[in-house]
Jmol script that loads the backbone (N, CA, C; Angstrom):
load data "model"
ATOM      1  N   UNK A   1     -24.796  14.022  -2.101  1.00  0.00           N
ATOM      2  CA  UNK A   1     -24.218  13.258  -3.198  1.00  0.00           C
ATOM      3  C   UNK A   1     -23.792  11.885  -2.693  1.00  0.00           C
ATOM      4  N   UNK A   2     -23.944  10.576  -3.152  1.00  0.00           N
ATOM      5  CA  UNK A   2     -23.895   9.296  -2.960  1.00  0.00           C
ATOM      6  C   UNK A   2     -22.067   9.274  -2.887  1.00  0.00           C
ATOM      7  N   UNK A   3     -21.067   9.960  -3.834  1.00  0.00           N
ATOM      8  CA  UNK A   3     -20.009   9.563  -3.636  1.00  0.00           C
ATOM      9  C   UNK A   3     -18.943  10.071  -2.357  1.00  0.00           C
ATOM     10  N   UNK A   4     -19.746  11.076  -1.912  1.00  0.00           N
ATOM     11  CA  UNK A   4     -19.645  11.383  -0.520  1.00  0.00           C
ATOM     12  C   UNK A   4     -19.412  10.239   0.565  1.00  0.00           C
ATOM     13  N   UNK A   5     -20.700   9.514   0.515  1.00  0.00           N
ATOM     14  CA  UNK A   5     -21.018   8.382   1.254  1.00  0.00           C
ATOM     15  C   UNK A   5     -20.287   7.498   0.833  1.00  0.00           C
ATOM     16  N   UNK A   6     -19.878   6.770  -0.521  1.00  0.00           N
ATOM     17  CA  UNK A   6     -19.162   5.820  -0.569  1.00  0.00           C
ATOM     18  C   UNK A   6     -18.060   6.346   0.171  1.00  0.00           C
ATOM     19  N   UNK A   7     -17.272   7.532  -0.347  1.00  0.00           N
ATOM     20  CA  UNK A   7     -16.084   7.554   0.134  1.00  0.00           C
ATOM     21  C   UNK A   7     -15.592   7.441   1.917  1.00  0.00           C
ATOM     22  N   UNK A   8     -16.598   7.866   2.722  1.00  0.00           N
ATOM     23  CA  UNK A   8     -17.207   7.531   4.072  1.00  0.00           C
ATOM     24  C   UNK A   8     -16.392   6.222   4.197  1.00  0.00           C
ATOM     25  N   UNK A   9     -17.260   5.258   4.063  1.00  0.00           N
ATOM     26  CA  UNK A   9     -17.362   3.935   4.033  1.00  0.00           C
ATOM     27  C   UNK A   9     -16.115   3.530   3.553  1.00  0.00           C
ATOM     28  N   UNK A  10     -15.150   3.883   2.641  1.00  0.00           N
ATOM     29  CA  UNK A  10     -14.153   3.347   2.391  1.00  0.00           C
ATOM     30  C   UNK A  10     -12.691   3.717   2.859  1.00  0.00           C
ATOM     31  N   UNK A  11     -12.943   4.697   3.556  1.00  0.00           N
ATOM     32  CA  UNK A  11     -12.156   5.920   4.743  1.00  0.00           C
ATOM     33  C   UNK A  11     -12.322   4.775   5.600  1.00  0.00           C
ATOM     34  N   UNK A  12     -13.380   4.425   6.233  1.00  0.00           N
ATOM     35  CA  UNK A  12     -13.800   3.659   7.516  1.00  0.00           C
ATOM     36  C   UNK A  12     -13.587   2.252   7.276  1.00  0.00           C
ATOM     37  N   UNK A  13     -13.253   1.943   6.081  1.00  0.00           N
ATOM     38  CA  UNK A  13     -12.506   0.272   6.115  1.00  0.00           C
ATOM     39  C   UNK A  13     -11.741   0.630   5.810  1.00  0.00           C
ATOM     40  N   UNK A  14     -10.766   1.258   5.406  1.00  0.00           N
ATOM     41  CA  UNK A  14      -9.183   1.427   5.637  1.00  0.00           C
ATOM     42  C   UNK A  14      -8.747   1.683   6.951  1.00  0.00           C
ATOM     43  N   UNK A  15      -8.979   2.263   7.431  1.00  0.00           N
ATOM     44  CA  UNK A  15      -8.647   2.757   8.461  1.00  0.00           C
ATOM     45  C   UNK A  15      -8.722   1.168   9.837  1.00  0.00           C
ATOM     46  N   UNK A  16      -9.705   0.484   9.375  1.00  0.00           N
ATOM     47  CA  UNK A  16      -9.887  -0.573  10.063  1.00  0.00           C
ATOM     48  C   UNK A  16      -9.214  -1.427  10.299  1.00  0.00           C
ATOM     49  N   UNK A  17      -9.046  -1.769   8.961  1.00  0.00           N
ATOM     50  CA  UNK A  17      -8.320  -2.908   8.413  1.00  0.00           C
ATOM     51  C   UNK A  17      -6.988  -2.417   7.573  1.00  0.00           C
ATOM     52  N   UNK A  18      -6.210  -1.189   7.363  1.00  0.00           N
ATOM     53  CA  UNK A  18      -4.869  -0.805   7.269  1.00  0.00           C
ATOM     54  C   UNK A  18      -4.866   0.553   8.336  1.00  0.00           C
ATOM     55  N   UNK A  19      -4.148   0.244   9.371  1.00  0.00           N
ATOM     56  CA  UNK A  19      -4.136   1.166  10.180  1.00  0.00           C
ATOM     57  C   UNK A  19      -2.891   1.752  10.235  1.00  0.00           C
ATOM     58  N   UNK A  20      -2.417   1.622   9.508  1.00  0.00           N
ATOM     59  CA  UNK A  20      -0.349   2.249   9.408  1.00  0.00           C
ATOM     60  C   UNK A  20      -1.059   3.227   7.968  1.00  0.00           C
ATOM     61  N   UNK A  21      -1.702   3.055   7.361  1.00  0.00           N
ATOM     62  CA  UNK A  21      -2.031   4.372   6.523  1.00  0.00           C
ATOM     63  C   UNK A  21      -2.270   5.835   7.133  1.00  0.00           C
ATOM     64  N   UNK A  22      -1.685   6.783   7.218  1.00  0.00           N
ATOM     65  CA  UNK A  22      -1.561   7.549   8.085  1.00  0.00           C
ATOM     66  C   UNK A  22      -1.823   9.206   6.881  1.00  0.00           C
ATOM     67  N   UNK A  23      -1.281   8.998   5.535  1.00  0.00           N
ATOM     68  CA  UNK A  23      -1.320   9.901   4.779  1.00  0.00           C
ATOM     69  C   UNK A  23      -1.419   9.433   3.363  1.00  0.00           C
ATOM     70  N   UNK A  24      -1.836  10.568   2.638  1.00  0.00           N
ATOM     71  CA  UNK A  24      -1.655  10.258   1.037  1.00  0.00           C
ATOM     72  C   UNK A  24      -0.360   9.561   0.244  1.00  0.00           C
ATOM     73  N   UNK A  25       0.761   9.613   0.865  1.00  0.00           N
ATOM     74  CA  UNK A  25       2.069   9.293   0.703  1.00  0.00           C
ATOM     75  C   UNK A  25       2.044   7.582   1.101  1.00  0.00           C
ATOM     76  N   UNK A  26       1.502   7.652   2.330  1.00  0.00           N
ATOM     77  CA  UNK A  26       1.508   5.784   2.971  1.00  0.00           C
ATOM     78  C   UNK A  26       0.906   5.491   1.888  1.00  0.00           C
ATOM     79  N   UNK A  27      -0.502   5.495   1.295  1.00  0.00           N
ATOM     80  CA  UNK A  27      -1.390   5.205   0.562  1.00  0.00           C
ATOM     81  C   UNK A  27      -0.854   4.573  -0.569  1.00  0.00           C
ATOM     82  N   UNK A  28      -0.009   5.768  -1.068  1.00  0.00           N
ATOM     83  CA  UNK A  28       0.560   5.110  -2.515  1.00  0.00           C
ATOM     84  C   UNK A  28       1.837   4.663  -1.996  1.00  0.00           C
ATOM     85  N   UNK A  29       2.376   4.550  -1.447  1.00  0.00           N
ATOM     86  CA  UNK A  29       3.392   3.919  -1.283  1.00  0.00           C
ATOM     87  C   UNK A  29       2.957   2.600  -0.699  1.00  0.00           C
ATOM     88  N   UNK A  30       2.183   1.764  -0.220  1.00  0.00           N
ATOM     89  CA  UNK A  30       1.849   0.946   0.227  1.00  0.00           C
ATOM     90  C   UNK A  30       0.835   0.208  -1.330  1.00  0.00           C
ATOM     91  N   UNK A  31       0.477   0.926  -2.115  1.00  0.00           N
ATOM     92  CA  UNK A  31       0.095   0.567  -3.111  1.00  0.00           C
ATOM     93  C   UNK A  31       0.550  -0.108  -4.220  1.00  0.00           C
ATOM     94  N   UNK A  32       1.596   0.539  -4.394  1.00  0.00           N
ATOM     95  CA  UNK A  32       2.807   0.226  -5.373  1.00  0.00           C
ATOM     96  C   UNK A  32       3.652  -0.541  -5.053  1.00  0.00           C
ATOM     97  N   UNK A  33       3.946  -0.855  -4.063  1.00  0.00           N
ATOM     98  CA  UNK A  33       4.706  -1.881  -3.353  1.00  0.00           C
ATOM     99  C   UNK A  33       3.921  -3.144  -3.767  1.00  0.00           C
ATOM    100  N   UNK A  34       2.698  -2.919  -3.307  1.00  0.00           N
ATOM    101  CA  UNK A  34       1.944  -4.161  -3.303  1.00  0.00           C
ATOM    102  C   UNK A  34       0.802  -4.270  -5.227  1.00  0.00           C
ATOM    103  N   UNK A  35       1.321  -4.089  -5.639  1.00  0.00           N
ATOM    104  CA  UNK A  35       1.690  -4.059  -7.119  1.00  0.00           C
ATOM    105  C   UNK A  35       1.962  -4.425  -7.581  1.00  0.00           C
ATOM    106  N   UNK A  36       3.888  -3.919  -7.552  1.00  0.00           N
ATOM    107  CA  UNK A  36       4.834  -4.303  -8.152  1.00  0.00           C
ATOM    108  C   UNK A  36       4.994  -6.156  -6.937  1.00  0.00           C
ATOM    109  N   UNK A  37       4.576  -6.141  -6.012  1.00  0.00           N
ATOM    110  CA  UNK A  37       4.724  -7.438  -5.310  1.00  0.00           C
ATOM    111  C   UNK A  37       4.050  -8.825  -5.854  1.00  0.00           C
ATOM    112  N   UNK A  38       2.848  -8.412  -6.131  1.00  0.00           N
ATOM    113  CA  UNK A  38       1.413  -9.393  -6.270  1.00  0.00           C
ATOM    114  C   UNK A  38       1.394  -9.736  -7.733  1.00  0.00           C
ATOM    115  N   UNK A  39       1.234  -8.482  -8.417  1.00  0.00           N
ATOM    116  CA  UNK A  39       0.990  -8.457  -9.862  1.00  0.00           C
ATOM    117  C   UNK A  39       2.256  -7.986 -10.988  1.00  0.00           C
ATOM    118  N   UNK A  40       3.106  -7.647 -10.710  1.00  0.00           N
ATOM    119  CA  UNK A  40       3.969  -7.022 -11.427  1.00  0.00           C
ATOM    120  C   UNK A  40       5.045  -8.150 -11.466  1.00  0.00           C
ATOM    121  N   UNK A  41       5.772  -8.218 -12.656  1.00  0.00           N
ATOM    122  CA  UNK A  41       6.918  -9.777 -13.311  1.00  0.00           C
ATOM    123  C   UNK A  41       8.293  -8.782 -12.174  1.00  0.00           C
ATOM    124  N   UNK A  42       7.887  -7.448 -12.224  1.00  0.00           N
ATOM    125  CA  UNK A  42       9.793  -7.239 -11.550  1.00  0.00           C
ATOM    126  C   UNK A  42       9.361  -6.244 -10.227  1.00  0.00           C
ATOM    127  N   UNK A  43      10.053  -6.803  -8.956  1.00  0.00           N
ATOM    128  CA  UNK A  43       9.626  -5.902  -7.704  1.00  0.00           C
ATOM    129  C   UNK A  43      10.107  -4.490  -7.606  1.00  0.00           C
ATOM    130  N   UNK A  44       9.553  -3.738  -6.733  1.00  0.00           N
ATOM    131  CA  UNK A  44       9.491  -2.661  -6.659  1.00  0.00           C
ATOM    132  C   UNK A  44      11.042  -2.371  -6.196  1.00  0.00           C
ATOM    133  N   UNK A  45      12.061  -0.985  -6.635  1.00  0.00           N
ATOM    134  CA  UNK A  45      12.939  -0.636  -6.178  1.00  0.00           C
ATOM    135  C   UNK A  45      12.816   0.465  -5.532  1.00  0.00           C
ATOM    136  N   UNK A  46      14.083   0.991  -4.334  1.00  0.00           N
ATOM    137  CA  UNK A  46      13.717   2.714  -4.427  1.00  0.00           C
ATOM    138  C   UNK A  46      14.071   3.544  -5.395  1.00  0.00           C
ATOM    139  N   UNK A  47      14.623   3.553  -6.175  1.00  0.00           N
ATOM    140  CA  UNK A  47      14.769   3.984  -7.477  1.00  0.00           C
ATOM    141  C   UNK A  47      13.377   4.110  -8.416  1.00  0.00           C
ATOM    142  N   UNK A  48      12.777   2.823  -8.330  1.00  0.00           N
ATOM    143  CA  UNK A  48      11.389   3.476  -9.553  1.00  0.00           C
ATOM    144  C   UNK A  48      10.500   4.071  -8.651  1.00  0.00           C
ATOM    145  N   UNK A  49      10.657   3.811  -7.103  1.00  0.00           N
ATOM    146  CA  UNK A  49       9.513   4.297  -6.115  1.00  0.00           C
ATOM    147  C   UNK A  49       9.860   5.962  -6.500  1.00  0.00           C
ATOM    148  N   UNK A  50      11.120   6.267  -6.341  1.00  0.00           N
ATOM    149  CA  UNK A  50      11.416   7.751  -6.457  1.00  0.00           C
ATOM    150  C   UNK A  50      10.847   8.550  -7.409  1.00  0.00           C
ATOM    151  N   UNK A  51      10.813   7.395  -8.620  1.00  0.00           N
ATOM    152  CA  UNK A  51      10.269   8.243  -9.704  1.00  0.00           C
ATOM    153  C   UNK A  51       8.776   8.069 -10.138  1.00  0.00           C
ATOM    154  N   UNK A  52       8.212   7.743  -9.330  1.00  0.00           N
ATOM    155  CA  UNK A  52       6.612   7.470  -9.880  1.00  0.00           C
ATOM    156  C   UNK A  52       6.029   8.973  -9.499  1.00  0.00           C
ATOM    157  N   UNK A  53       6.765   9.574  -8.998  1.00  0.00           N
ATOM    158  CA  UNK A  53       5.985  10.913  -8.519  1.00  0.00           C
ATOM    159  C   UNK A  53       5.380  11.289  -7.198  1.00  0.00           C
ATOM    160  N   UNK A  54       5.532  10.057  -6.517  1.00  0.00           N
ATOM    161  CA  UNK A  54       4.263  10.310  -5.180  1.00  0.00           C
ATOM    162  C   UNK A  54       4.778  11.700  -4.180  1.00  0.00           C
ATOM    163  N   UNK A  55       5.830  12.181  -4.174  1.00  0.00           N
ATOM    164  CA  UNK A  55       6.083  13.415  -3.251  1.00  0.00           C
ATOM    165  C   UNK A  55       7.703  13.484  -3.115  1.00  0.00           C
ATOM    166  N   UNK A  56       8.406  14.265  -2.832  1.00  0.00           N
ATOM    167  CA  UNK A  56       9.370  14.465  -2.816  1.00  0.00           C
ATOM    168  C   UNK A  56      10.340  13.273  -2.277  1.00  0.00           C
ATOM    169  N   UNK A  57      11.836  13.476  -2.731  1.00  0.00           N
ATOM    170  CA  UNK A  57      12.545  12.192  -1.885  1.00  0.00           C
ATOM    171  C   UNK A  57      12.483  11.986  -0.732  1.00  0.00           C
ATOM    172  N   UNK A  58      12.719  12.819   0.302  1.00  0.00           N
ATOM    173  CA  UNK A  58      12.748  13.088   1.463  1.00  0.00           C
ATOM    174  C   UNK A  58      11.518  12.683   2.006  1.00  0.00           C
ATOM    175  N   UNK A  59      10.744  13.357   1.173  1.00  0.00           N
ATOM    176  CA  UNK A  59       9.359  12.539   1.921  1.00  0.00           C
ATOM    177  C   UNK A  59       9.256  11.131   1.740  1.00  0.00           C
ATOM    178  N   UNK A  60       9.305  10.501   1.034  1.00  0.00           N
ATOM    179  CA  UNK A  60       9.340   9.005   0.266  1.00  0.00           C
ATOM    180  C   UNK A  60      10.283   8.584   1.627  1.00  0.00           C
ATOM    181  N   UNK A  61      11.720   9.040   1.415  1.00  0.00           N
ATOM    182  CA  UNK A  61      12.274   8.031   2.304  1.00  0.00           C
ATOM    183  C   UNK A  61      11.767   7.987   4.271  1.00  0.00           C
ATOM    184  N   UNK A  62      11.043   9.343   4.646  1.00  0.00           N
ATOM    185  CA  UNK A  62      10.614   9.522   5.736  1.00  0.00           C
ATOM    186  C   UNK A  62       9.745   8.744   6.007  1.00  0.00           C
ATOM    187  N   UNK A  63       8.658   8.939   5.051  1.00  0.00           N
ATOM    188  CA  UNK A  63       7.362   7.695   5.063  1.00  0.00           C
ATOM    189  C   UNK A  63       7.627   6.253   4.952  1.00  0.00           C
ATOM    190  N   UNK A  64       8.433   6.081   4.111  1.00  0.00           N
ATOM    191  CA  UNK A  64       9.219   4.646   4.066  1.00  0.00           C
ATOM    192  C   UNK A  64       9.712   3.878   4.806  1.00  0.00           C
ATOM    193  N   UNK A  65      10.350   4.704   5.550  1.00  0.00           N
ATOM    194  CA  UNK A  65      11.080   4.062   7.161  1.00  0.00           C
ATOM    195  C   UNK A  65      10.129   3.844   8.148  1.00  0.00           C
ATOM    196  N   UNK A  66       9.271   4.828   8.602  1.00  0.00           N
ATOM    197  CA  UNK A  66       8.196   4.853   9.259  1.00  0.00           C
ATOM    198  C   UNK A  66       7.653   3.311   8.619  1.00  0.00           C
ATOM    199  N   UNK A  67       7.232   3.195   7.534  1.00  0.00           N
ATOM    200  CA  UNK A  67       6.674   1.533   7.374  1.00  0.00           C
ATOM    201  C   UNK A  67       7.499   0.239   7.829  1.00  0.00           C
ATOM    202  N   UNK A  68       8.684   0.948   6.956  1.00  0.00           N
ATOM    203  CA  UNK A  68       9.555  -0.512   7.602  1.00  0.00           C
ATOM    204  C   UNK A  68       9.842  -0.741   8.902  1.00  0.00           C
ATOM    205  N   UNK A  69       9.609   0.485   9.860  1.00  0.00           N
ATOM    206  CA  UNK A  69       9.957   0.416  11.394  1.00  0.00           C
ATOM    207  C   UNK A  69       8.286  -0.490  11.860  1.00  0.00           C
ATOM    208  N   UNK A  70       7.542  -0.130  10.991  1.00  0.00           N
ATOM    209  CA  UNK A  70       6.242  -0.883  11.701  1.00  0.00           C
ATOM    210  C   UNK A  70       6.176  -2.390  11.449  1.00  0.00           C
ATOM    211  N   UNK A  71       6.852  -2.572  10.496  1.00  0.00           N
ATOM    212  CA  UNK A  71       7.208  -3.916   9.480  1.00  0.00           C
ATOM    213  C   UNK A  71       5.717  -3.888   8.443  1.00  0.00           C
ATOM    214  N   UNK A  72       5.325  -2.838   7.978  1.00  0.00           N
ATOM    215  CA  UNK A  72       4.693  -3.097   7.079  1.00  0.00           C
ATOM    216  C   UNK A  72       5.700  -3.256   5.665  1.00  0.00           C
ATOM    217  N   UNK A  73       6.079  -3.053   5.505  1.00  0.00           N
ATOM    218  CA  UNK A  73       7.308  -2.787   4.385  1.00  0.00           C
ATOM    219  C   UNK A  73       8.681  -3.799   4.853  1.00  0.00           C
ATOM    220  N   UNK A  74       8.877  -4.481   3.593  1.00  0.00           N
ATOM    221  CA  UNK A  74      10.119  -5.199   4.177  1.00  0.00           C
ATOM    222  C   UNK A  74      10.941  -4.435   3.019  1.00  0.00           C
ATOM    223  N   UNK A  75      12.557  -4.842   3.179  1.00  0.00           N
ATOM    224  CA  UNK A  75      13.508  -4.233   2.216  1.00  0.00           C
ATOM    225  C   UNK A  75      14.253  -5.827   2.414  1.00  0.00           C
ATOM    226  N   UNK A  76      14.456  -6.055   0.467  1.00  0.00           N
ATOM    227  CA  UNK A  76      15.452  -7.169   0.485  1.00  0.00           C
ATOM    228  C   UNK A  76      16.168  -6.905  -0.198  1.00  0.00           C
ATOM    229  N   UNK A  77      17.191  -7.598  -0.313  1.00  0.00           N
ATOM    230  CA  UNK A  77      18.318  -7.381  -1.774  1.00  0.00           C
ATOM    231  C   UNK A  77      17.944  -8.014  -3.195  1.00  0.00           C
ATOM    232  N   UNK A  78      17.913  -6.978  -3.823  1.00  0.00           N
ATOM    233  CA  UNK A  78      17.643  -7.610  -5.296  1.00  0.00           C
ATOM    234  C   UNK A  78      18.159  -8.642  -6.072  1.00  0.00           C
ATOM    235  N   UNK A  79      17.440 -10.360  -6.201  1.00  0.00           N
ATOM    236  CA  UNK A  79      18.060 -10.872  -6.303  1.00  0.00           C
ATOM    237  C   UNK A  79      18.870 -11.683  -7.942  1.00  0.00           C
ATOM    238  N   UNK A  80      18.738 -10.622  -8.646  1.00  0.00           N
ATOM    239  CA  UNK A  80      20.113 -10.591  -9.569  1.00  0.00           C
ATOM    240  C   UNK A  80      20.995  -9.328  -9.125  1.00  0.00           C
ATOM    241  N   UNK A  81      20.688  -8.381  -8.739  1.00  0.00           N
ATOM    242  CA  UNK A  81      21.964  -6.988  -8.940  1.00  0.00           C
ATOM    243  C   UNK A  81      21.880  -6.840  -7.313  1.00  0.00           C
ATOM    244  N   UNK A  82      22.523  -7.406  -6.737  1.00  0.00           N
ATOM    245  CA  UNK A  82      22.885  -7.499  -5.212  1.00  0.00           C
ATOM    246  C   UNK A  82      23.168  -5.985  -4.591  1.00  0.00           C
ATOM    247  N   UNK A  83      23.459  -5.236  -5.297  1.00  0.00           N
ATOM    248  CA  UNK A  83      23.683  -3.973  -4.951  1.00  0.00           C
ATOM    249  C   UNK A  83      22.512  -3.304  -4.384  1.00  0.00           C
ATOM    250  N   UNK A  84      20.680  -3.461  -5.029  1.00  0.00           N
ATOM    251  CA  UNK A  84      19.598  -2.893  -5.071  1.00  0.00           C
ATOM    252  C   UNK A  84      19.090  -3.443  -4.006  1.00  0.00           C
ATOM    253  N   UNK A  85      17.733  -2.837  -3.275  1.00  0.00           N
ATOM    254  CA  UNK A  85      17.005  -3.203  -2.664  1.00  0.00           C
ATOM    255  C   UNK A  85      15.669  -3.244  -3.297  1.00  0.00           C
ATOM    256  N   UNK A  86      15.049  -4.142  -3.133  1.00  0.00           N
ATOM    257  CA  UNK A  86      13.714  -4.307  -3.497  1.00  0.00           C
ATOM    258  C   UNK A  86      13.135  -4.041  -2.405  1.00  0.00           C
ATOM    259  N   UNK A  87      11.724  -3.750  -2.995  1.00  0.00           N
ATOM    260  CA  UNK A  87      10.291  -3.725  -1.701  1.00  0.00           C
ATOM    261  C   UNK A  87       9.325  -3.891  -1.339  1.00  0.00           C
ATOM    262  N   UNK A  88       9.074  -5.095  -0.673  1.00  0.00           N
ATOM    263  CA  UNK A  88       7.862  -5.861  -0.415  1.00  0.00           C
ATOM    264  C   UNK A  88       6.704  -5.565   0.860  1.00  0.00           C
ATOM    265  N   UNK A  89       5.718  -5.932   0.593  1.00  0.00           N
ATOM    266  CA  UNK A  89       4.602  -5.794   1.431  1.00  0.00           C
ATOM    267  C   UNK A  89       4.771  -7.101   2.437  1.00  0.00           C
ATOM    268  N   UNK A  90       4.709  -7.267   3.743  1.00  0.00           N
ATOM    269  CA  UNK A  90       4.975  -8.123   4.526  1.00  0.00           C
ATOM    270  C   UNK A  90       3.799  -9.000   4.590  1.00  0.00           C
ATOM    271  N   UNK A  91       4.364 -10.022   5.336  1.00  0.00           N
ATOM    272  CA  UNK A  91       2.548 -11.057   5.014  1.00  0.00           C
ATOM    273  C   UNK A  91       1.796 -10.182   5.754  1.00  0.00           C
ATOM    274  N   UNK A  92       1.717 -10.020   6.778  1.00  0.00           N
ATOM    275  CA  UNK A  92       0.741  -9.257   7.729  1.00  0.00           C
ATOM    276  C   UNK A  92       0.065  -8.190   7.247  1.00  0.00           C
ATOM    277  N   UNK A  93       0.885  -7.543   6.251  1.00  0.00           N
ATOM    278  CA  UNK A  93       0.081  -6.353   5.786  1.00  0.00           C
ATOM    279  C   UNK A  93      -0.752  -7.206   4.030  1.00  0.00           C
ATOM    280  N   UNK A  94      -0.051  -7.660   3.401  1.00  0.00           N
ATOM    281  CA  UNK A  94      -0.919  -8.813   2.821  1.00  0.00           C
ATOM    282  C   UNK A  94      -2.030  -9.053   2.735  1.00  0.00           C
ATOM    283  N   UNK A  95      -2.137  -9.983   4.755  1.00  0.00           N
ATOM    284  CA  UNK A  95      -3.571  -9.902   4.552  1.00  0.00           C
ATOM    285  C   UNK A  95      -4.575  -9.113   5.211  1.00  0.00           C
ATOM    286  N   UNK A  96      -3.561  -7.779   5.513  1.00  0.00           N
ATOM    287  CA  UNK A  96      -4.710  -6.683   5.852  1.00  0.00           C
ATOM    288  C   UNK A  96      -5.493  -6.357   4.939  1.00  0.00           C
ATOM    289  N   UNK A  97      -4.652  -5.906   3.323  1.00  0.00           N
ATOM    290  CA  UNK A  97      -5.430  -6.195   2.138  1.00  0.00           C
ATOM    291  C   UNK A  97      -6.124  -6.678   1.550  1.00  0.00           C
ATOM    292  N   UNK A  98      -6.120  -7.864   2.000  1.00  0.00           N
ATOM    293  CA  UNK A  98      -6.981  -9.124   1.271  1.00  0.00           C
ATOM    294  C   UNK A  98      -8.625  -8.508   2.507  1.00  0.00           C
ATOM    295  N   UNK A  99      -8.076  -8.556   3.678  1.00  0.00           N
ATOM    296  CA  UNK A  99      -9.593  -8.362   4.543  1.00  0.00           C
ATOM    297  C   UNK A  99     -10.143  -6.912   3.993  1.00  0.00           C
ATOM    298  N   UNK A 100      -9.375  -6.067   3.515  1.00  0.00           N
ATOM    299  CA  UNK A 100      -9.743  -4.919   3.366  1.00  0.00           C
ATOM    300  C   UNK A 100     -10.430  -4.927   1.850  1.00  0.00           C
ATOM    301  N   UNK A 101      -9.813  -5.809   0.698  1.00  0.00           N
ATOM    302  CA  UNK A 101     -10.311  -6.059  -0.686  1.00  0.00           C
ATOM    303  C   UNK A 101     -12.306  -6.981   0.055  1.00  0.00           C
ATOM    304  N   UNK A 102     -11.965  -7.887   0.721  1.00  0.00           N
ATOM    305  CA  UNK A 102     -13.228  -8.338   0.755  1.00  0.00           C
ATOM    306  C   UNK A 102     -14.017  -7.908   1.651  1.00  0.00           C
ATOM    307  N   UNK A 103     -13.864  -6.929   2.218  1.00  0.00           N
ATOM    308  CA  UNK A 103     -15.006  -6.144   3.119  1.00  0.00           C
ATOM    309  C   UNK A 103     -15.484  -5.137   2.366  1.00  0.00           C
ATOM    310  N   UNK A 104     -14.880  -4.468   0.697  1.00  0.00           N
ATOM    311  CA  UNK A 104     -15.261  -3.399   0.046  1.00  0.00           C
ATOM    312  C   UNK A 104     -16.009  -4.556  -1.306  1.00  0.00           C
ATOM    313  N   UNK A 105     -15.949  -5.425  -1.560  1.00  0.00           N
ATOM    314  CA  UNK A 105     -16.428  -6.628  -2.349  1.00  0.00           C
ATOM    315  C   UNK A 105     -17.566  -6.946  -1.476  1.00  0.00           C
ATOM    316  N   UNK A 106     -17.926  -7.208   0.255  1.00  0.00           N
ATOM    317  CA  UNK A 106     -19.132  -7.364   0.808  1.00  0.00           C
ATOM    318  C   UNK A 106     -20.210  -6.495   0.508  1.00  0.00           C
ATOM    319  N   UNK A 107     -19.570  -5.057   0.669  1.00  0.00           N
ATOM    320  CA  UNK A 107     -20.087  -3.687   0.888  1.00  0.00           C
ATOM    321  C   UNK A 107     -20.656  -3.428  -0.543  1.00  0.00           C
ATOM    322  N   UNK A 108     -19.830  -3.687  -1.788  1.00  0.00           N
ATOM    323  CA  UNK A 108     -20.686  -3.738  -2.380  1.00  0.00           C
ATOM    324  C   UNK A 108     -21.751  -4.917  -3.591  1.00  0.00           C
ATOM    325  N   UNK A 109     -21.477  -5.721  -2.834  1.00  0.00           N
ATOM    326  CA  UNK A 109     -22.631  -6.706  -3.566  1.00  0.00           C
ATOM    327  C   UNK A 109     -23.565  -7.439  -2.306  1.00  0.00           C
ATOM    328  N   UNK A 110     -24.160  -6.562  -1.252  1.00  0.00           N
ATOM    329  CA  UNK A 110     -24.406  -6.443  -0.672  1.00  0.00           C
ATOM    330  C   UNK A 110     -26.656  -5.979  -0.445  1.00  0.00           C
ATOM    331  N   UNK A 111     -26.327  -5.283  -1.928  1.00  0.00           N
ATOM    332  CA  UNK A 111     -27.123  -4.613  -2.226  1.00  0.00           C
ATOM    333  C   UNK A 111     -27.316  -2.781  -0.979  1.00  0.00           C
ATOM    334  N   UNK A 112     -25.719  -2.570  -0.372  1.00  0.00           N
ATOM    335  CA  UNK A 112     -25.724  -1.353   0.174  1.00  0.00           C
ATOM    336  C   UNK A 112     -25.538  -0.393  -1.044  1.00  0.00           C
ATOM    337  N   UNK A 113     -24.830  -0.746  -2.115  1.00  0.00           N
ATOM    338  CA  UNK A 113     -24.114   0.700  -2.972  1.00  0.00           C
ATOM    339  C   UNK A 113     -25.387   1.269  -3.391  1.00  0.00           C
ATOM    340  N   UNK A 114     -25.632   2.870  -3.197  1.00  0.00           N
ATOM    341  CA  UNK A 114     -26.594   3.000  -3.659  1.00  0.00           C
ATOM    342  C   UNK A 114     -26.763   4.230  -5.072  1.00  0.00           C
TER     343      UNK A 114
END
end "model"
wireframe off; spacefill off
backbone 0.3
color backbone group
């Protein structure tokens, strides 16, 4: 089956080019961050992170730290309600994305997708 193979190929540029993805949990949590960062009018909190569903709290905050200890993940203070933390994707991981968006944009207009 062909989606076998894509998925191959897109295992093998992640992994390349985001190498702190480690589980299904990094995945979306590194997703949504960079989301609510890029495209979204209001940044990500741990509060809506908690509730999007991705896996238990405990897990969320385990995986979470693990990013911010790598500095893929920054934590700032929210800047109207000083109390909150917001959560951003760091430049570095940024433009791991961006290399990782245009190596799956090479791959496929490439004439490889088959």
């Amino acid at each position: 089956m062909k989606v076998f193979h894509h998925l191959r190929e897109i295992i093998r540029l992640e992994r390349h080019h985001l190498p702190f993805i480690e589980t299904v949990e990094d995945r979306n949590i590194a997703a949504h961050i960079g989301y609510h960062d890029t495209l979204s009018e209001e940044p990500l909190t741990l509060k809506i992170l908690y509730l999007l569903g991705i896996g238990s709290i405990a897990t969320i905050q385990r995986r979470l730290a693990r990013l911010v200890d790598m500095g893929v993940v920054v934590k700032r203070r929210h800047g109207e309600d000083r109390r909150s933390l917001t959560l951003h994707l760091s430049a570095a991981t940024k433009r791991g994305y961006q290399r990782f968006g245009i190596a799956l944009a090479a791959r496929n207009g490439n004439g490889r997708s088959r």
